[in-house]
Structure formats: C-alpha cells, structure tokens
C-alpha positions, 0 to 999 in steps of 0.5 A, a space after each residue: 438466491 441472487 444469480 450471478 457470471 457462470 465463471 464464479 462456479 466450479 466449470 468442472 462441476 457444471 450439470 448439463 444443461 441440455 442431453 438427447 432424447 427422442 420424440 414420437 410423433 403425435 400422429 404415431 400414437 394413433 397407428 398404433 394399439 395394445 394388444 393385451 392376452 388373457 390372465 394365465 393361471 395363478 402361479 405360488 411365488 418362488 422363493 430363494 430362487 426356487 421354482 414352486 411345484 404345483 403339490 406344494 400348495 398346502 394352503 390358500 396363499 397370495 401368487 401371480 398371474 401374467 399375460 402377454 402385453 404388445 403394441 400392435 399396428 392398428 388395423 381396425 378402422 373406427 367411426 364416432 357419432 355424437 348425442 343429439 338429443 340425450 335420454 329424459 323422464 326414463 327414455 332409453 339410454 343411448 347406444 355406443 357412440 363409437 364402432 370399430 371394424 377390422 381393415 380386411 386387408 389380406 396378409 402380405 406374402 412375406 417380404 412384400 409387407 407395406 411399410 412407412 418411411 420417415 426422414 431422420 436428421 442429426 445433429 451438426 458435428 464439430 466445426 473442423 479443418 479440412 485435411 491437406 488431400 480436401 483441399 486439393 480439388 479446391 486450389 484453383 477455384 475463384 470468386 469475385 472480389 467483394 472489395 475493401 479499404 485496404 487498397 490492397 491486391 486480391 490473392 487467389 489462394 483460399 485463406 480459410 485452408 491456410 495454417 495459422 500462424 497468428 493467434 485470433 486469425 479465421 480458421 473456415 472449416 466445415 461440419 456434417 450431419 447424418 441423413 437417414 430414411 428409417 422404414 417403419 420397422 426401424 430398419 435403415 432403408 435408401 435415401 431415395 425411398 424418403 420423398 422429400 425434395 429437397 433433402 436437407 443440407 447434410 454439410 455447410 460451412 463453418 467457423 474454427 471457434 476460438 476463445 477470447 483471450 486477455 491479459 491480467 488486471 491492471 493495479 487499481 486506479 487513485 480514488 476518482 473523488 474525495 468524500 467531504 462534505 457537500 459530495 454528492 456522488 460516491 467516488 469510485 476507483 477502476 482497473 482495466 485488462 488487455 485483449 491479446 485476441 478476440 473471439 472467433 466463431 463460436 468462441 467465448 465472448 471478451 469479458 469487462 475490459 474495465 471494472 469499477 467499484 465504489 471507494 470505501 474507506 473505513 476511516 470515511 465509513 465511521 465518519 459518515 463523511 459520505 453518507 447523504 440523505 435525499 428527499 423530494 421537494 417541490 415548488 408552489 402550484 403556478 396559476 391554472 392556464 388554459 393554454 397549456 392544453 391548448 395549440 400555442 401556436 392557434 393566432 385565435 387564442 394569442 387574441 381572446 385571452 378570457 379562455 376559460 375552463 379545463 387547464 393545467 396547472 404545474 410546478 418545479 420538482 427537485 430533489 435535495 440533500 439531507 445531511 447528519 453534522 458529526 457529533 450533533 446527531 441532527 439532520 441539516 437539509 441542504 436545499 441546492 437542488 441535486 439529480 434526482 436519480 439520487 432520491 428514493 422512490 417516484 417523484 410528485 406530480 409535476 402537473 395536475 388538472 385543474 379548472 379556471 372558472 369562466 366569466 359570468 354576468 350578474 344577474 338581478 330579479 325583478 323589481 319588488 313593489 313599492 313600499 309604503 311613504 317612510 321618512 328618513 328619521 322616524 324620531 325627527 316627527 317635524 319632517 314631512 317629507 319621505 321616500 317609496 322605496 323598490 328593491 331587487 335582489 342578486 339572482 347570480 353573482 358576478 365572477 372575473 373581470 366583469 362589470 358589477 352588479 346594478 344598483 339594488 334599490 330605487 326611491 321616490 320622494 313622497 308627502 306625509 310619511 308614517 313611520 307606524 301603521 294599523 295593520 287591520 284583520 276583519 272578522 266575521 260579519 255579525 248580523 244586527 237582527 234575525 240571521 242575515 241582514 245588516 250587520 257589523 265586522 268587529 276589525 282587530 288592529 295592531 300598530 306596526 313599524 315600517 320594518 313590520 315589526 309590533 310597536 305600542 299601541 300609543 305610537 299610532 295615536 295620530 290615526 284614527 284606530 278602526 274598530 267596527 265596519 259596516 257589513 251585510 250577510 245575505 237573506 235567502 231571497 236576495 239578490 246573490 253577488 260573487 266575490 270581486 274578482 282580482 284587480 286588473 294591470 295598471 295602465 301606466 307604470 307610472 304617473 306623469 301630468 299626462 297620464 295616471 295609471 288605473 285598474 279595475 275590478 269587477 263581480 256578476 250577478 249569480 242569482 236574481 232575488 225572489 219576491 221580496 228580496 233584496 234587489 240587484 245593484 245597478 250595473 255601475 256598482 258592479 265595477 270599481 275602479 282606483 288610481 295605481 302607480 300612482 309614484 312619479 316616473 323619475 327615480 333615483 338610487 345611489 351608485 358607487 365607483 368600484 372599489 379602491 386597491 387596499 391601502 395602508 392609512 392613519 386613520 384605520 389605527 384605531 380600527 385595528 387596535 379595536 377590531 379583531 381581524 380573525 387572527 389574520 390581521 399579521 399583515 395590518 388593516 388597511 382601507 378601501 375606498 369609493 365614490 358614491 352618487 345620486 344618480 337621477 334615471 334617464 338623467 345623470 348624477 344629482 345633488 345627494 339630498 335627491 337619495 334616502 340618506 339612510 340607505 347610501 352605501 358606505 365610500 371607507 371599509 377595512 380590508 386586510 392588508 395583502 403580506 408581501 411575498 418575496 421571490 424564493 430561490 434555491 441555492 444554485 446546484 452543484 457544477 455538472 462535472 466534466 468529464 474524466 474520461 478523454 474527449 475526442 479531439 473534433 468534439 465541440 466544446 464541454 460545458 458545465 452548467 447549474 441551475 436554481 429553482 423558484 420555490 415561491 413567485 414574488 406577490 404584493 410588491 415583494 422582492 422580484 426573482 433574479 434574472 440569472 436561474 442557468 449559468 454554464 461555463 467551459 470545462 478546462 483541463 480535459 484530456 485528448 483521446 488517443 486515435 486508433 483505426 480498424 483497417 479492413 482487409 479484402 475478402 477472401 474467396 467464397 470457402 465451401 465443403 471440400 468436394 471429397 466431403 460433399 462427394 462422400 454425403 448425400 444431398 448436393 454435390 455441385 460445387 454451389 450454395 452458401 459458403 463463408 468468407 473472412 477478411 483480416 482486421 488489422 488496428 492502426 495507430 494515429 500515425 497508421 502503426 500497427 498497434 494492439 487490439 484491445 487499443 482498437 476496442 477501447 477507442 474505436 469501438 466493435 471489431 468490423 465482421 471478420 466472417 460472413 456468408 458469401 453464396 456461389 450460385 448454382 445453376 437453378 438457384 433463383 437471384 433477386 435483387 436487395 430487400 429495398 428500405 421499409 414504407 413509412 408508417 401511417 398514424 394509428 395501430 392498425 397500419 403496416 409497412 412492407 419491403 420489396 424485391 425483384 428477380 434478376 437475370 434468368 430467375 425472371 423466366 423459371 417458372 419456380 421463381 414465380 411462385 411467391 409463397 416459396 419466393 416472396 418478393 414482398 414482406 410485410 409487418 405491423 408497426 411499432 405501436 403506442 396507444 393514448 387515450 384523451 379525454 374532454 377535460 373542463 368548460 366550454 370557451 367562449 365562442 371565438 369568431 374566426 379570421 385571426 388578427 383581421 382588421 376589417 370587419 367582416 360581412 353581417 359583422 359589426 367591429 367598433 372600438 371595443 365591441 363583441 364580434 359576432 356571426 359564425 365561429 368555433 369554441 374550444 375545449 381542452 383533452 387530456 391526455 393519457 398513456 396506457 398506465 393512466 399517466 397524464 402526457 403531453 396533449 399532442 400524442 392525442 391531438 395535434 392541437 391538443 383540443 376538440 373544437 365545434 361550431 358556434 354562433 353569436 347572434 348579432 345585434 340588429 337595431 330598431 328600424 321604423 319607417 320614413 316619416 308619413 306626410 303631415 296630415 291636414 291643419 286641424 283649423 280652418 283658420 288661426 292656429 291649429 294642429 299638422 301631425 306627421 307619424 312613423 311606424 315600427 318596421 322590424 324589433 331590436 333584438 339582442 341588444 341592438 338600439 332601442 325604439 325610440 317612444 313613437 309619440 306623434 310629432 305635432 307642429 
C-alpha cells in the first residue's frame, strides 16, 4: 500500500491518467425537453429471427410496444408561484404551482431558422520545430539586447531556429490549437458569427522538451562509521551518478544525484552492536519565578523583587541512551545526553504554570478578658502572689518573609490567687410562708480548677461554701420591678492612682403597688454601681527572637536516640534556638520574675537536620560531528561543541555545580570544496510563431505579443575551464533559467511599469498588503489602459497570519509606585530608610500565553510585555496634627502658689499609620 517513484513500474503498462470527454453546459439543459410519443400497439416478440404475423397469436403471451423518444428545443415558456399559506382543517388544496405556455413564435421559412453559436477551443498540439521555409520572413527581424554576464556580442540570427548540434541546447518552436464557432445545430459556421473579442490565442510559442540524462551509478562508498559501543547515529555509505544533460522544457526532471542507505552488517546485526535504546529524561522543577511572565527589561521589577503570583516554572529535558551489554541480557542506561530526535515519541513539558504565594501579615483577635488571680504553683500553698492573665488568638497566619506574629498573652500581677473556686448555679426562689413573700435560693456549688475542670470538694475548704440566700417572689399587690438591665462599658481600661474604672446597671419601676402592697424602693436602689478593670495599666508578656538556623549539637544525642523523627530522621536531629525577654509595655525589657514562669516560650526545640544535596550533572554529550562533506573555502571557521545538564541544583551546603556545562573546540581535517561557476550567456532575440503559421491561423497576425527567448549556460571551473554540468549542479547550486518570456509590444497593447515591493504588514489578522504599478508611455492616454478592473494597477492580498490566545494567569502584584531607580522623593510621598512609598502607581499580573493547539509559548506573541497592568493607589500615611499651644489661662491664687493651664486641640487624626496623637492631658506649671 505504500506508494512509491513511478519509474519502478512497468512504463509500458501505465493506465491512462487522464482521456477526452465533452461536457454540456449546464444552462444547455434548460433549452432543451423530451418530446415522448404515444405507446404503439402491442406487438409478439419475433423469435429466431423471424417476424410474428399477426394470426399467429394463439394465446395470451408477453410482446412490446414502442413509442418515439426526441430531445426537442423548448419552446414553452413556464412561470412557478409558491404556497403562502398551505391548506388547514380540511380547506382546499393548492392549485398548480407552475404554468407553462407555448412561445407562439411563427415557424421560420426554411433556411432563415434562428440559431446559437457558441466558441470551441482544443487543446495545445505538440511543441515542434518550424520548417526552414518559416523561417525565412523572420531572418531579419531584432529585439533589444536583455544583457548578460558574458561580455560577450549580441548576434542577430534567431538561436531558437538554429539546428542543435549540442545535447541539452534550447530548441524554441511553437504549437497550435483549433478555434471553432459551432452553430446550435452542430454545424461549423465562420469565426466572425462568434462575438467574442478578443478571440483566443490559437498560437504561441513554446520550448522542444527534452529529457534528463545522466550517466550510471558509481561504486558504493566505504561505511561513513564504525558501529561499536557508544555510537549513537547509524552509519551509512553513498553513490553518486553524473549529469550529461539537463532537462528542457517539459522534459523529465534529473533524478537523485546522490543516494545513501544505512550500513548493515549482518556480522554487526546478530551482535546488537548498534542497537541503542532511547528514552526521555528530565531535570528537577526549578523555583516558581514570576518574572519568566514578565518584561525583563521593566526597571520596576529589577526593584520590587517580592512580586508575587502566576509564575512559571521550568526544567531541562534531555534524552539518553539505553543500551543491552552482550551476553548479559540487561539494560545499562548511559545518561550523557544525546539528540533528542533519537527518542520516541514527544518530549515532557519543559514548563509548567505555577503559582508563588504572595506575603501576608499576621493577623491577631482581640483581647479576651482577664482571667481569674491564678499563682504560678497551685502546690506551693505559701506563695501569695499570682497573675491575671489575657489572651488572643492567630486569626491569619503569616506567609514570606514577613515579621511574626505579636505575642499571644499578656499578665499582671495580682494578691491572694486561688487555685479552686465555687462555681455556683441558683435554683429557684422557695417562698417562707403562703405563695409570695420572703424566701429562700437553695445554690449548688461545685469546686473547680483554674482550667475549669471539677476537683474535690476538700480543695475549696478554705472558702466558705455558699448554700442558701435570701430571695423574695412578689405578691399580687407589690410594687413590680423589671430585671437589672446589662452592666454598662468601664470607664477606664485600666486603673491607676489617678483614676478607677466603673459601670453600672440599672431597672425601672413597671407597676405601682396596690393598697397594702409592697411599696417602691427608693430611687437610689434602682441603680448600682461596682469597680471594673480594676487590673493595673502596666503589663507584661514574653517576647522571643526568631528562630536560629538549625544546627548540629551534642546535646540533642540523647534526643535522637529516644525520640523517633517519623522515619525522617536520615539526616540527624539537630537544635534551634532562641532568646526570650520579659518585656514591660510602654517600657522595654525587664527582669524575667516580672513574667508567669509558667507560660514562657521555650528558647531550645529539635528540628530535622536539612540533608545536603550535592550538584548532579550529567556526563558530557558526545562531540557534535564535523562535517564530512567539504566546506567552502571563505567559510568561517567549524566548531564542535558538547554539553551537560544539571540533573539536581546543590542545597544545605552540597558540593556547588561546575563552572564548566559548554565546551566547543575546532574541527580539524575538513576538506576544501572544489569551486565551479555558471556562466550566463546573452539572450537570444524574442522567438515568435512564424509569420507562414500565424498567417495560416485566425486570431492575431501582427508580428506581436509574448514570445520566448534562451541563453546558453556554460559550467566553469576554479580557473575559468570548461567543466561538466553535473559539477555545476553539486557545487554551484540550480542551473540559471535557459528560457524565458520575452514580449514584443504591438501597437495597442497597454505598458506598465514593474510590480513594486509589497507594504509592510500591520499586527493583527485582519490586516492586508497591497503592490503598485503605473502606465507608461502612450498607455497613459488610451482610455482602455484606464479601466482597472481589466488593467489593475493595485493588487492586494491578506497577510500571513497566526493567532494566540492569553489568558491572566496568577495573583495580583503588590502595588508598585512608579518612577524606576529615582532617588528623590516625589511630591505627597515620603522615602526615609526603608519605608514603603506611597501615592499612584500600577500592579502587575502575569498571561499566558497559548497558540492554537493550546500549546504554552512564549508570553510576547501575546504581549510585548508579557502582562496586563492596571492603576493602584497606597494611601499615605499622614501624621497626628494638633494646634499651637493656647495662652496660659490666669494663676488660680491671688497669692502663694497656685495653677496657669495652657492646652492644645486636635486638629486632623492620624491615619494609616501615621504618628500617633499624643495623650492631650493639661500641662500645668
């Protein structure tokens, strides 16, 4: 089934790929109908060549009937309607859709008939030589010269007519083709009766064809490699054939000049000594980096380097050898890199989408309420001193480099802690006597821990446990009391010597008593009041130093002996350490006895000791080969290079990666290709049909129009010899045209001047380019020149085209504030140390990029910058203002000491992290 040269079948047996046939006209077909007679009586069918008579049907038997069939001119016209609206619920039918109606047209007298003509053109004959009587009328006609290379004088004798005398020359002749205007009838009538201007060319000019000839093969060539070990490419070995002519014309083409098969030894063959394996390899996944999406040559990016978001990461792809040692029957897989078109199938991804995680700042909740007094040892009973402690928890984790998270709990000191408590639940109100009245609240109390949790009851034996309380349910006719509405805020956050926090609560009277009810309380009763935040103002809490690198140390040996590391402990356990303070608000660091012992954070923890990771390289690649074949002597010169891959980056201090992953050196040896040179010859006159022959045509008879010219094309040596063809066509490339159109004008043919380059084309699909010419000479004034749509004098086409796709890819940037590597700071902006900027600036994010298979590609077919970008704002921090100091106010005493107070006032809030207001106590002097 495969298929195959045509030259390796039988020529003689080739079918036919192509035979005449005529074609009617699909507008023929509506001139013309079948005019069908009516069925003649049934006849018997003769038999043996005999005619049944009629009295010799005895019985009932099969016969045939005939009738007349021709195909007529139509000379009915018809005329078609169509359904509007078609019959429903049983209405009428619709009537005929079409009419038809005889022409009326009066028979013509005979010989005066109306007929059609139409124009029929053969096919081109056979290309041949002009006899020597053709020639004659065309001995002294001249053309100008087109120039050569040569140098060498124009003759005026017509090359094409001239016998050949070499094999391979130009042989121009010419060839013809019938022209008849054929009545509807079928009757061949005079050209003239076919309008039709102009009337097509019945004569041109052509080239003799001539086949390709070459000489035998040559010998085949030595084996190009020896098959061992390690060969990576089959060898192969070659023969060659001349050229004694090329083809002409139409001729048949030159075959392979050179032809080249894989060696085969069967020796080689049952050794398996070239028989290799491949397979793809690949490297580790480098780091996610943003920047691949990204311009690399935005200054912006080069200075915020925590972009974040849609990246791409990326690794090395190679492929190897898989080889069978003899006799052993195993694979060894060699893993120097080798051409990839040797391994089967695609390659793996080279890249693949992935995404960097963008910092976050931790976020914390609010403070909880202070707990109860707890000390620190719940067994050391002669301690009284103890702490209220205040928590919060992680609401967000941090992520990146940011700082950590703040610390978590806060203490004060506090006197006379408890470690166990009574927890007490009221029941009801049990009346002394009758329904209401006085009564008393049975309480149950249960001995709790400073965790909550339900201890003996022997453990709170040093408090008194409550058991009953006093308690009234209201008669019918007392006074009627709502509940005590919430505690109100505390005044204070805290308390100082200066000020205490307190809150409230408060009910209302609902009902006044009847006679000889209970009465009201007093309005004082209807409000309570009680301290609140009654804890000091000073804090304290522990804070730690980040966490140490981890490091190997003697101490944690009995850790890892005891400790099991979840099987992960290859490696060893090392430590990690930290500094902890006691830190005092609003203060600084303070002796550690100021913080609960109990809750400080540990300053030594294990941690897996990081294995080191040393650089993996591959083995170098084979040499690239030199070339075999000869180079040019001006070329430059032919290096050979190899290469290695990183497998796997060095980590944790491994053994970094060389230096060295490309070396190339110069070939040595090659051999210098022979020069050879086409020579160009002048072109010969303009060759047209012989006047004998045009005259003998219809159509054209000025000696005018396209004809053909040729030139002789000579091979040269180095030293300007004559050398061979086939030289010329191994080493100096495609023979130069031998044949081409040359025009002589005629006398109202329109002249334009060359098609000029084609515009540029614009980005997109939808866009064009157009070409240019103009008229020349007396063209400029023929009004026929002017029409464009048989003239045109621009042409246009679409350009080439390919589409890709993009779509956002990743995260957001942080905003980035414009203005590149400027140093000074810009209006409304503040830049000290450090400092985040502010104002107006933009924020990034990455495309990818697809073609039309869904392919990943590079992000600037998309983009010239690889991303989209879109405007942003950092507001800026702006810092508490208050006014200028007032004036002091008058001293408070006439006489001895006394009071002047002086105040300021808040004019504008900080805001987003500007500085805070200071407290606007008064100033008193």
């Amino acid at each position: 089934g495969w298929t195959t040269y045509h030259a390796n079948c039988h020529q003689k047996d080739k079918p036919q790929s192509q035979r005449r046939c005529f074609k009617v006209c699909d507008w023929h077909l509506e001139l013309f109908q079948w005019e069908v007679s009516g069925w003649e009586r049934c006849g018997l069918v003769p038999f043996a060549g005999g005619e049944v008579g009629a009295g010799s049907c005895v019985t009932a038997q099969h016969g045939l009937q005939r009738r007349s069939v021709r195909c007529l001119r139509n000379l009915n016209r018809t005329r078609p309607r169509a359904v509007i609206a078609p019959p429903l619920y049983g209405g009428a039918p619709c009537p005929n859709l079409t009419e038809s109606r005889a022409c009326g047209v009066p028979a013509c007298p005979l010989g005066e008939e109306e007929h059609t003509y139409s124009l029929r053109v053969g096919s081109w004959g056979e290309c041949r030589l002009p006899q020597p009587k053709d020639i004659v009328d065309l001995a002294g006609r001249t053309m100008p010269d087109s120039g050569s290379d040569s140098g060498e004088p124009s003759t005026s004798r017509l090359q094409g007519y001239k016998t050949p005398h070499r094999p391979g020359e130009v042989e121009i002749g010419y060839q013809t083709r019938q022209v008849r205007c054929v009545r509807s009838d079928g009757r061949t009538v005079a050209l003239s009766l076919c309008l039709q201007d102009p009337i097509p060319l019945t004569f041109k000019s052509c080239v003799i064809a001539k086949d390709c000839e070459t000489s035998e093969w040559s010998a085949w060539s030595p084996c190009s490699q020896t098959c061992d070990w390690g060969g990576l490419t089959p060898g192969f070995r070659s023969r060659r054939r001349g050229v004694w002519s090329v083809a002409v014309g139409a001729g048949r083409r030159c075959p392979e000049l050179e032809e080249r098969e894989a060696f085969s030894n069967p020796l080689i063959e049952l050794a398996l000594f070239c028989s290799h394996r491949f397979a793809w390899r690949t490297s580790e996944w480098k780091t996610c980096q943003v920047s691949l999406l990204l311009d690399q040559q935005d200054p912006r990016h080069h200075k915020h380097a925590s972009l974040c978001g849609g990246g791409i990461q990326t690794r090395e792809v190679y492929c190897i050898q898989i080889t069978m040692e003899l006799g052993m029957h195993r694979l060894k897989e060699v893993t120097r890199p080798v051409d990839g078109k040797l391994c089967p199938g695609p390659a793996p991804s080279a890249s693949q989408l992935c995404n960097l995680l963008c910092p976050t700042e931790c976020v914390v909740s609010a403070w909880s309420a202070w707990g109860p007094c707890l000390p620190e040892n719940c067994q050391d009973r002669h301690g009284r001193r103890g702490f209220k402690m205040r928590q919060r928890q992680v609401v967000v984790d941090p992520v990146g480099a940011l700082a950590g998270c703040p610390h978590l709990i806060e203490s004060i000191p506090c006197e006379d802690p408890m470690c166990y408590e009574w927890i007490v639940s009221e029941g009801i109100c049990v009346t002394r006597h009758g329904k209401c009245g006085p009564g008393d609240r049975i309480l149950t109390a249960v001995c709790k821990n400073k965790k909550g949790e339900e201890v003996p009851h022997h453990l709170c034996s040093e408090l008194p446990r409550p058991e009953v309380v006093a308690c009234e349910v209201p008669c019918a006719m007392d006074c009627v009391i709502s509940e005590w509405s919430l505690w109100s805020l505390c005044s204070h956050s805290c308390s100082s010597k200066n000020a205490e926090g307190s809150q409230s609560r408060s009910r209302s009277i609902l009902a006044l008593p009847a006679e000889g009810g209970k009465a009201c309380p007093p309005d004082r009763a209807l409000q309570e009041h009680r301290a609140c935040n009654d804890h000091p103002c000073v804090h304290f809490f522990w804070e730690t130093s980040p966490w140490s690198s981890c490091s190997e140390d003697t101490l944690v040996t009995a850790f890892n002996a005891t400790v099991n590391w979840s099987g992960e402990a290859t490696c060893g356990v090392g430590v990690q350490t930290r500094k902890v303070f006691c830190m005092k608000s609003n203060s600084g660091q303070v002796t550690p006895k100021r913080c609960p012992e109990s809750i400080k954070p540990e300053a030594v923890r294990p941690c897996l000791l990081l294995c080191k990771k040393d650089c993996l390289v591959t083995p170098f690649s084979e040499w690239t080969r030199c070339p075999t074949a000869c180079q040019p002597g001006n070329a430059t010169a032919i290096k050979q290079s190899r290469y290695r891959i990183i497998v796997q980056d060095a980590a944790n201090g491994g053994q970094a990666c060389p230096d060295t992953l490309y070396e190339e050196r110069e070939c040595e040896d090659i051999p210098i290709c022979p020069v050879y040179r086409w020579k160009t010859h002048h072109w010969s006159h303009c060759v047209l049909v012989p006047d004998s022959v045009r005259k003998g045509l219809p159509g054209h008879h000025e000696a005018c129009g396209h004809g053909l010219q040729s030139r002789a094309v000579t091979c040269l040596s180095e030293h300007n010899d004559s050398a061979e063809v086939g030289e010329c066509l191994r080493w100096a490339g495609a023979m130069p045209s031998r044949v081409q159109e040359c025009l002589i004008p005629c006398k109202d043919d329109c002249t334009f001047t060359p098609w000029s380059k084609f515009t540029a084309c614009s980005p997109g699909c939808e866009s064009t380019r157009s070409r240019r010419r103009s008229l020349t000479g007396r063209s400029r004034k023929r009004d026929k020149c002017q029409n464009t749509e048989v003239y045109p004098q621009v042409e246009t086409e679409p350009c080439p085209c390919e589409v890709f796709t993009s779509q956002p890819h990743g995260n957001w940037s942080d905003c980035i504030i414009g203005g590149g590597g400027t140093s000074e700071p810009q209006l409304g902006m503040r830049s000290h140390g450090d400092a985040k900027e502010c104002g107006e600036g933009v924020r990034l994010r990455a495309i990818a990029c697809y073609d039309i298979t869904g392919r990943l590609v590079e992000p600037s077919r998309c983009s010239s910058s690889g991303y989209i970008e879109e405007s942003c704002t950092i507001p800026c921090p702006f810092d508490c203002k208050l006014s200028d100091w007032s004036s002091w106010s008058p001293c408070s005493s006439s006489c001895g000491p006394g009071v002047k107070v002086r105040s300021k006032w808040l004019k504008e809030k900080p805001y987003n992290g500007g500085r805070p207001c200071p407290k606007l106590d008064l100033k008193n002097q």
